[in-house]
C-alpha positions in Angstrom: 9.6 -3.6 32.5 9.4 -4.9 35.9 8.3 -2.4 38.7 6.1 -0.1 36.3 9.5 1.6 34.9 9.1 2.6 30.9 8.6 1.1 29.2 5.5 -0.9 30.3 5.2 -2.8 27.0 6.7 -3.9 24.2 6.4 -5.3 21.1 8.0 -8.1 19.5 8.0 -10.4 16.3 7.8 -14.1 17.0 8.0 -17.4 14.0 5.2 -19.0 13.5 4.8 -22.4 12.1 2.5 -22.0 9.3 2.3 -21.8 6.0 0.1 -18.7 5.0 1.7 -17.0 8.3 5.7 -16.5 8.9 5.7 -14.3 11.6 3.3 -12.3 13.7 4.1 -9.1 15.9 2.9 -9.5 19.7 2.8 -7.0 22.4 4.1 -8.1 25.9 3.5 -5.8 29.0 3.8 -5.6 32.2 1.6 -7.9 34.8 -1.6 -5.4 37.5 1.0 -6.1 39.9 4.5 -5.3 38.1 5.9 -8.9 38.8 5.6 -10.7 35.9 5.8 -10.4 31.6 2.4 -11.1 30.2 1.8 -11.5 26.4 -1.2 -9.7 25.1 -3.6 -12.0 23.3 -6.0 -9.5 22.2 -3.7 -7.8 20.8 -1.8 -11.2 19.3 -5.1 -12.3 17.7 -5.6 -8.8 16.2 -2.6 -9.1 14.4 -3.1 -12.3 13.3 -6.2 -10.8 11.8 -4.5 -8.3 10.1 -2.2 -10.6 8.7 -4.9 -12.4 6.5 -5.3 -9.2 4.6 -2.7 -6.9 4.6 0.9 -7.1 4.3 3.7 -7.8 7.7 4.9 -4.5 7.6 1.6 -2.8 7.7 0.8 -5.1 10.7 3.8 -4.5 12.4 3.2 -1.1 11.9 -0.1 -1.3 13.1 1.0 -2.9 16.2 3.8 -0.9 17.3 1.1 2.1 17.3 -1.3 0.5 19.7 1.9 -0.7 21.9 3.2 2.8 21.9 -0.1 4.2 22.8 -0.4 1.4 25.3 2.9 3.2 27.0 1.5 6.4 26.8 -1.3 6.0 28.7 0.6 4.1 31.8 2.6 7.3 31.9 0.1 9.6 31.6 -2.7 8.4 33.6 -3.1 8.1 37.6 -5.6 4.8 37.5 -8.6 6.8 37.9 -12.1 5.5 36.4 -12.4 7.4 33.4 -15.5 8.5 31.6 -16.1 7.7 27.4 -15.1 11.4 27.1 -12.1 11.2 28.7 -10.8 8.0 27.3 -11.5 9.5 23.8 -9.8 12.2 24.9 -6.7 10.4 25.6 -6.9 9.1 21.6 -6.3 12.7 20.5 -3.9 13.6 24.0 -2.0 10.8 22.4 -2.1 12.2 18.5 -1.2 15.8 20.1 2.2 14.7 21.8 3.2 12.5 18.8 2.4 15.1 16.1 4.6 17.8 19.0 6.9 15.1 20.1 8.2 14.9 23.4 12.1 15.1 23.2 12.7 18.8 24.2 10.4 18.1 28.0 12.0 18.7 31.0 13.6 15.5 32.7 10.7 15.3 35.4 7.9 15.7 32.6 6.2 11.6 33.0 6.2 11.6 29.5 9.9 12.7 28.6 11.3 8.7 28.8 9.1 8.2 25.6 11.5 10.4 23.7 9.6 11.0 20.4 10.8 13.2 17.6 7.8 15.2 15.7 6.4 13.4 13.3 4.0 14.3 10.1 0.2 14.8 10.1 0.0 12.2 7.6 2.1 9.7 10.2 -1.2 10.8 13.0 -3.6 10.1 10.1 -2.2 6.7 9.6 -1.5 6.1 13.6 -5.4 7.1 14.3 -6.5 4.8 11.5 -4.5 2.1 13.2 -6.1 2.7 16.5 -9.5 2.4 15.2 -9.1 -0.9 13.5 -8.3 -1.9 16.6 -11.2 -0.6 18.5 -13.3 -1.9 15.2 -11.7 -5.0 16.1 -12.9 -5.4 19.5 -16.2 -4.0 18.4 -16.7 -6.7 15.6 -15.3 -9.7 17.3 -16.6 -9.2 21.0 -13.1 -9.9 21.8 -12.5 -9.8 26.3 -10.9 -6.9 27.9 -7.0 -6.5 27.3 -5.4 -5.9 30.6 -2.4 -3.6 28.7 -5.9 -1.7 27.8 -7.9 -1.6 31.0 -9.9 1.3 33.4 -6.5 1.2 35.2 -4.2 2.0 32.2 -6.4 4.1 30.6 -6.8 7.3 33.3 -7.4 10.7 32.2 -7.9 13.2 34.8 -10.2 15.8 33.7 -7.8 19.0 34.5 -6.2 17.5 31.3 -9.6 18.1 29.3 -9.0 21.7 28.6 -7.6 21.4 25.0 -9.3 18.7 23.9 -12.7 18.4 21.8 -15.7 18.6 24.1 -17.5 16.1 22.3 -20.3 14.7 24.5 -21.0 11.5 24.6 -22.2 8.7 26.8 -20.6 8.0 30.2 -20.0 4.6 28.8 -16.7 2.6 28.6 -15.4 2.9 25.0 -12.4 1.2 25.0 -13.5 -2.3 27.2 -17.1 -1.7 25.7 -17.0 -0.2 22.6 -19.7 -2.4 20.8 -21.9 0.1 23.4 -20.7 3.6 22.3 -20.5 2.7 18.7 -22.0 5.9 17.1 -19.4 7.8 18.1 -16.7 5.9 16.2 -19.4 6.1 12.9 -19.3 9.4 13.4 -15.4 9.3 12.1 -15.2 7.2 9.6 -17.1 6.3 6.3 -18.4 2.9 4.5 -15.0 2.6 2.7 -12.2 4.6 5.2 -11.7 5.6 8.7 -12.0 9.4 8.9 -9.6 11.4 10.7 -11.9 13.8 13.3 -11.2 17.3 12.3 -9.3 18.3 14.9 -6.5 15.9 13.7 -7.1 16.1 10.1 -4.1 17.5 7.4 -5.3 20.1 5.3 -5.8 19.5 1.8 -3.4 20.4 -0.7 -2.7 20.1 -4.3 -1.0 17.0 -4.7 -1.9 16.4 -8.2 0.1 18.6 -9.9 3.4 16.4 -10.6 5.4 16.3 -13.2 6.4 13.1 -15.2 8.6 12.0 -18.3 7.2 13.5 -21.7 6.2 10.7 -24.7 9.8 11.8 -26.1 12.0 10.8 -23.5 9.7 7.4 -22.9 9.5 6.8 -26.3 13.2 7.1 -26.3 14.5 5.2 -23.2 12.3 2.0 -24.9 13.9 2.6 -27.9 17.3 2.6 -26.6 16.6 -0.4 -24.2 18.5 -3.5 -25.5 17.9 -5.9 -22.3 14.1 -7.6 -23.7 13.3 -8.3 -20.1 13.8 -4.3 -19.3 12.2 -3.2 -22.9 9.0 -5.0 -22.0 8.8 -3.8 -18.5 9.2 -0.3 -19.7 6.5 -0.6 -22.8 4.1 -2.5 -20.4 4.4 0.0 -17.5 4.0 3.1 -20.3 1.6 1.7 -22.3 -0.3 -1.4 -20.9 -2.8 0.5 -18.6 -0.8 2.4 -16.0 -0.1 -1.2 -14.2 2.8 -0.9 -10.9 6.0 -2.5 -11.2 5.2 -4.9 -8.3 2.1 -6.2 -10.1 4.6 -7.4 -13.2 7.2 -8.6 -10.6 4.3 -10.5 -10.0 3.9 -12.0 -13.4 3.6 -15.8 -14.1 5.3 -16.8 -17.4 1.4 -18.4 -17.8 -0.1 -15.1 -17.6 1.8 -14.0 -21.6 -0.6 -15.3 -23.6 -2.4 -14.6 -27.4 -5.2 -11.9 -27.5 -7.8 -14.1 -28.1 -7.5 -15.6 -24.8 -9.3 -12.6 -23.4 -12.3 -14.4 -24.3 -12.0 -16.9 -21.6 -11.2 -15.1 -18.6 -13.2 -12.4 -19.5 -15.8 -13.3 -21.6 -15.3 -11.0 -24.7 -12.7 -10.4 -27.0 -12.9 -7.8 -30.1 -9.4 -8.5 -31.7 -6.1 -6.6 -32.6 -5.8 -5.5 -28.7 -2.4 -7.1 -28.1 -1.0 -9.3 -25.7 -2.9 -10.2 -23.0 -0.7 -9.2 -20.0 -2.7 -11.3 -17.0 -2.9 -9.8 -13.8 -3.6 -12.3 -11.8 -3.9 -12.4 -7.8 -0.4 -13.4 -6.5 -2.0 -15.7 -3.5 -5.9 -16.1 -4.5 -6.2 -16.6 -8.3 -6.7 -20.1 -9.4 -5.4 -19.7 -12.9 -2.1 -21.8 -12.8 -1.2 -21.9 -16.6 -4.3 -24.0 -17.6 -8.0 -24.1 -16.9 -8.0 -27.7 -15.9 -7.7 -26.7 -12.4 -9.8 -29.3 -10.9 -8.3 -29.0 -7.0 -9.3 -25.6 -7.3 -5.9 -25.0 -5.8 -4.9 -20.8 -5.4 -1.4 -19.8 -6.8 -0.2 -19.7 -3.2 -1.2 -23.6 -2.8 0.5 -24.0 -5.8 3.7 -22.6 -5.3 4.3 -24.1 -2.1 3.3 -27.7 -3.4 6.0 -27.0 -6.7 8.2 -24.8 -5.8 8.9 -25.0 -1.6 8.2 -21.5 -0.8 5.3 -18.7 -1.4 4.5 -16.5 -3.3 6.6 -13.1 -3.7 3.6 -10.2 -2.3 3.6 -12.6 0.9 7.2 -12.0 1.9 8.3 -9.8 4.6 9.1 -6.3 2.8 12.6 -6.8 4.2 12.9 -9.4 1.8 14.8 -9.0 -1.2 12.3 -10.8 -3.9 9.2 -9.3 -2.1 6.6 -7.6 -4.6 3.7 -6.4 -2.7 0.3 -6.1 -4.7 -1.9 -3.4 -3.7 -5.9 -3.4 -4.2 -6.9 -3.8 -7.6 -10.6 -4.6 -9.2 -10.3 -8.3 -10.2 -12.9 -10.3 -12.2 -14.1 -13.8 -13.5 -13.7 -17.3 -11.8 -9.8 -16.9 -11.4 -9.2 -13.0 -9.5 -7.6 -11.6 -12.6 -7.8 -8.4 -14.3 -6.7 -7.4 -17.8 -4.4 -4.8 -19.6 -5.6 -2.5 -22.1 -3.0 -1.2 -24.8 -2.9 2.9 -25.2 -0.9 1.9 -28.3 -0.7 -0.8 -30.8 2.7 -0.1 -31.4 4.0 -0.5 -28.4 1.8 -4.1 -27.9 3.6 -5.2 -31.1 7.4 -3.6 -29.4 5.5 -5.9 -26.4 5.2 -9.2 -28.2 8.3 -8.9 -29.6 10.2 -9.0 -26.3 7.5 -11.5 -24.9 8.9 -14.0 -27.7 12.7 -13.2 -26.6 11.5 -13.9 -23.1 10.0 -16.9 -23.4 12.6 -18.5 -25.8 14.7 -17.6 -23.1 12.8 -19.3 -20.2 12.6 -22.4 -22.9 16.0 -22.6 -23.4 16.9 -22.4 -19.5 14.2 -24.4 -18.1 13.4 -22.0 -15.7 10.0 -23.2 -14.7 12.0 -25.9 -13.1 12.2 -23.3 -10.2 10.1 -20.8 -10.2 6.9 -19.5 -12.4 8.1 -15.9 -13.4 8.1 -14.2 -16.2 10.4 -11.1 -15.5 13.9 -12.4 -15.0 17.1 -11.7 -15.1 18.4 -12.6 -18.7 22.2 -11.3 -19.3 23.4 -11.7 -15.7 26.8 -13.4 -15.6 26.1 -15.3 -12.3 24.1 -16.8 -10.3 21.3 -14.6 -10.5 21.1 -15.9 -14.1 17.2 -16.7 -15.2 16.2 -15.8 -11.5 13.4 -13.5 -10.6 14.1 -9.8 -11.2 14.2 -7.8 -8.0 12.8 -4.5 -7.6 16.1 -3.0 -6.5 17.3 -4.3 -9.8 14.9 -3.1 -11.8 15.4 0.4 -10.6 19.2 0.0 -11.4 18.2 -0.6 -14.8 15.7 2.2 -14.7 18.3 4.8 -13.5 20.6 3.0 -16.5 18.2 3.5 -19.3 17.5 7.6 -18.2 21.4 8.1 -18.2 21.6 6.1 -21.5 19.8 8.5 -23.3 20.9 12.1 -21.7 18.3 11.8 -19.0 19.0 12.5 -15.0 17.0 9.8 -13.3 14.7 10.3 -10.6 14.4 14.2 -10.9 11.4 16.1 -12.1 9.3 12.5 -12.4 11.5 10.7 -14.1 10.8 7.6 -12.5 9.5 4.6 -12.7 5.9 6.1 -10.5 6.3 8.6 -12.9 5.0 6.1 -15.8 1.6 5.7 -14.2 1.2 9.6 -14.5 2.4 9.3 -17.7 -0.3 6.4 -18.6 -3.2 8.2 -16.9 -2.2 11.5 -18.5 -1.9 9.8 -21.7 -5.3 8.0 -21.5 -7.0 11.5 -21.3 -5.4 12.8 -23.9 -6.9 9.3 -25.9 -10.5 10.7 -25.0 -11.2 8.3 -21.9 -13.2 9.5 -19.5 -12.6 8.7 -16.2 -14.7 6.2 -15.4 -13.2 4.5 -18.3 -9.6 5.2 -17.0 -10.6 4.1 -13.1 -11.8 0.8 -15.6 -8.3 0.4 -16.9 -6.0 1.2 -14.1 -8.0 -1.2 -11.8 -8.9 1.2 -9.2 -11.6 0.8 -6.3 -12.1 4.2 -6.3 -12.7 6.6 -9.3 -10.5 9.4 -6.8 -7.8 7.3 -6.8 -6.9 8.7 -9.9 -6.9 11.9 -9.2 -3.5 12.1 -8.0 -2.0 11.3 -11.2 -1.0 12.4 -14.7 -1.8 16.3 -14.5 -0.4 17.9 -17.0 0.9 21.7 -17.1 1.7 21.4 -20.5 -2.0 20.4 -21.0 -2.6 23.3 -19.1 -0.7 25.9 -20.8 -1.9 24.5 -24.4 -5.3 25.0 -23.5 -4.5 28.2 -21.9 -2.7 29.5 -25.6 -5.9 27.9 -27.4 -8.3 29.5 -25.8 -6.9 32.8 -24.9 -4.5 33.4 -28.2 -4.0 37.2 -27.6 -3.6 39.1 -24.5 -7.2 41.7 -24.7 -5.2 44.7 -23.5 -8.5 46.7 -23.3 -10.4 44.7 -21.1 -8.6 46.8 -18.2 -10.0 50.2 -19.5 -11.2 53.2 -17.2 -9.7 51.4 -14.1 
C-alpha cells in the first residue's frame, strides 16, 4: 500500500479475546503521507457495532463494501474540496462502476487496477444499504472524522457530474458532517429499511410465483422417513407454522415440552394444540429448561458456563454447526415464540418421534455435552448423538425425495420449499394474513408475500368461476 499504489486499503479479520465476540473485520489504509499502515478505528468500532446485532458474515460483508468504496474514491478523486453534492455523487459514481464493472477498461483508465466483474442490482441494493449504516453510524454516534474517509480521499471534480442525479442540497460536508445534512439521507430510507434512491433501484418483479412440493409428495416423504430425528424435522417444518430449518437446528431438548405448558410462556392455553415446539432466542432467551432461573442468565451465558463454547447462530457461517436465526416476533419474559399445528395429525406423527428422540438422548446422556434436540441418531461414528448439521440435514432431504420417486431440489422441492408449502397451506385453512404473519413470526405482514402462491389455486379458481368458455361474448367484432 505504500506510495499511494492500489490498493490504498484493505480489510482484514483479526481474534479478539472475548466471549460474545470472536473476530472482528478491520480496515487498514494507507497513512496522509503514504509512509506508514494505519488501522481504521472508525471503521473498527463500526464493526464492532454491527457485530452485537447481526451475524460475522453480514459484518464482514458490510465492511469489505465501505473498504472497497474507500479504494474507489483514492483512485478516482484528485484531493479537491468537494461539495455535499458532489460527495453524494461519488455514492452512486461508485454503485454505477460496480453494477458496470470495470474489467474490460483500458490499462491507463485509474480505475482499471480495481478489476471488478458486473455484479447484480440486488448486490448495489445491498452495497448502498451497507454504506448508509455506516453514514447512520457516524450520524448517531458523533463518531470523529476517518482519515481513509476524509475531504482529501473523497474528490469529485464536477466535469464528472454529468450523469449523476442533480439533487440539490446544501454545500455542507456529508460524509465528515453528516449529523448536518441529515434530511437528505431521510429522504432515502424509511422507519424500518434504508431505501435505495431511484436511480439505483431494481425494478419490481414477480417473485411470488414459485412453485413448491404438493401435500402428496410431503405427505409421502414423512411417511416414508424411518430416521425419527429426520421424520420430525420434516412434520415440524411442513406443519408446525412454516418455522426455517436453522431455527430447529436451534432447538434445546428443553424447548419439547406438553401442550399445556403454553400456558406459562404465553399465558393461554386452549388444549389439543400439540406439542409445544419452543422457539426460543438462541443467545437472549432465559428459559434454560426450568423457570427457576434466578441469575437471570441468557442461553449464551449458559452454554458457555456448561458446555465451553456458544451457542450455534453465533458461529462464523464458515463454521460447520452454525445455524443462524433470522428476525422473528418473540414474546413473554423468556424471547420465545410458539408453533401452531396446521394439522393434528401430523402433531400426533410429531410427538411420536419427540418420544423416540428423547428416549434416545436419555439413553445416551447427551446433555452431558450439548443441549440439542436434533441429533444425529443412527450414525455409526463419532458423530453419534451430536448436533445435526445443516449440510446433513439436506443430505437427508435430497435422501428422502429420491426415496419416494422424487428429484430433489427441482421445481421447489426443497427444504425453502416447505415454508411455501406451510403459508400456502395456512390459506387454504382460512387464515388471513394477519393471522398467518402471527404464526410464521414475521415483523412484517409483506414478508409473506413471497411465499406459497399457488397456480394450482389459481387455475381451480379460474375452472370454478369461469366453467365454460362464453364463445359469444366476441360477437360483431
Amino acid at each position: 500500500m505504500k506510495g499511494g499504489r492500489y490498493p490504498f486499503a484493505v480489510t482484514v479479520t483479526l481474534a479478539v479475546k472475548d466471549v460474545a465476540l470472536s473476530a472482528v473485520p478491520v480496515i487498514f489504509h494507507e497513512s496522509s503521507d503514504g509512509s506508514t499502515v494505519e488501522l481504521d478505528p472508525l471503521a473498527c468500532s463500526w464493526a464492532i457495532s454491527l457485530s452485537q446485532y447481526v451475524k460475522f458474515s453480514t459484518v464482514l460483508r458490510s465492511v469489505q463494501t465501505l473498504c472497497r468504496f474507500i479504494n474507489f474514491s483514492k483512485l478516482f478523486g484528485d484531493g479537491s474540496p468537494q461539495s455535499v453534492d458532489e460527495q453524494t455523487a461519488l455514492i452512486f459514481t461508485y454503485l454505477d462502476y460496480r453494477r458496470a464493472g470495470t474489467e474490460n477498461m483500458a490499462a491507463g483508465h485509474p480505475l482499471r487496477p480495481l478489476e471488478w466483474k458486473p455484479v447484480s442490482r440486488n448486490t448495489i441494493r445491498i452495497e448502498f444499504t451497507d454504506l448508509i449504516r455506516f453514514f447512520q453510524f457516524i450520524e448517531e454516534t458523533g463518531a470523529g472524522e476517518t482519515r481513509a474517509l476524509g475531504n482529501k480521499i473523497l474528490s469529485l471534480p464536477r466535469a464528472k457530474l454529468s450523469t449523476l442525479a442533480k439533487a440539490q442540497l446544501s454545500s455542507r460536508d456529508m460524509l465528515v458532517h453528516l449529523n448536518k445534512s441529515r434530511s437528505f439521507w431521510e429522504k432515502h430510507r424509511s422507519t424500518s429499511t434504508m431505501q435505495m434512491p431511484s436511480r439505483g433501484r431494481i425494478t419490481p418483479t414477480l417473485r411470488t410465483v414459485r412453485p413448491f412440493p404438493p401435500k402428496s409428495e410431503v405427505d409421502l416423504i414423512i411417511e416414508r422417513e424411518a430416521n425419527p430425528a429426520f421424520r420430525a424435522l420434516w412434520l415440524v417444518l411442513a406443519y408446525g407454522g412454516s418455522h426455517r430449518v436453522s431455527e430447529m437446528l436451534n432447538l434445546w431438548q428443553a424447548d419439547v415440552l406438553p401442550g399445556e405448558y403454553r400456558s406459562e410462556f404465553f399465558g393461554s392455553y386452549f388444549g389439543d394444540e400439540g406439542s409445544l415446539v419452543l422457539i426460543a432466542h438462541p443467545t437472549d432467551s432465559t428459559y434454560l429448561g426450568d423457570f427457576q432461573n434466578k441469575r437471570k442468565l441468557t442461553r449464551e451465558a449458559f452454554m458457555i458456563e456448561r458446555y465451553g463454547f456458544r451457542p450455534r447462530s453465533t458461529l462464523p457461517n464458515r463454521h460447520k454447526l452454525y445455524a443462524g436465526f433470522k428476525t422473528k416476533v418473540l414474546s413473554g419474559l423468556h424471547s420465545t415464540a410458539d408453533t401452531y399445528w396446521l394439522s393434528k395429525k401430523a402433531a400426533q406423527q410429531f410427538d411420536e418421534c419427540a418420544d423416540e428422540i428423547r428416549t434416545f438422548h436419555l439413553h445416551n446422556r447427551t446433555s452431558r455435552h450439548h443441549p440439542y434436540f436434533f441429533v444425529n441418531m443412527l450414525a455409526r461414528d463419532s458423530h453419534y448423538g451430536t448436533p445435526l448439521k445443516k449440510s446433513r440435514v439436506d443430505a437427508a432431504w435430497k435422501a428422502a425425495c429420491k426415496r419416494v420417486g422424487i428429484e430433489p431440489n427441482v421445481r421447489g422441492r426443497n427444504i425453502q420449499g416447505l415454508r411455501h408449502f406451510t403459508k400456502a397451506y395456512a390459506e387454504g385453512l382460512g387464515l388471513s394474513p394477519r393471522l398467518i404473519q402471527v404464526m410464521r413470526g414475521d415483523t412484517n405482514i409483506q414478508s409473506q408475500e413471497d411465499y406459497g402462491i399457488s397456480i394450482d389455486a389459481l387455475r381451480t379458481a379460474l375452472k370454478r368461476d369461469f366453467p365454460q368458455e362464453r364463445t359469444n361474448d366476441y360477437s360483431g367484432i
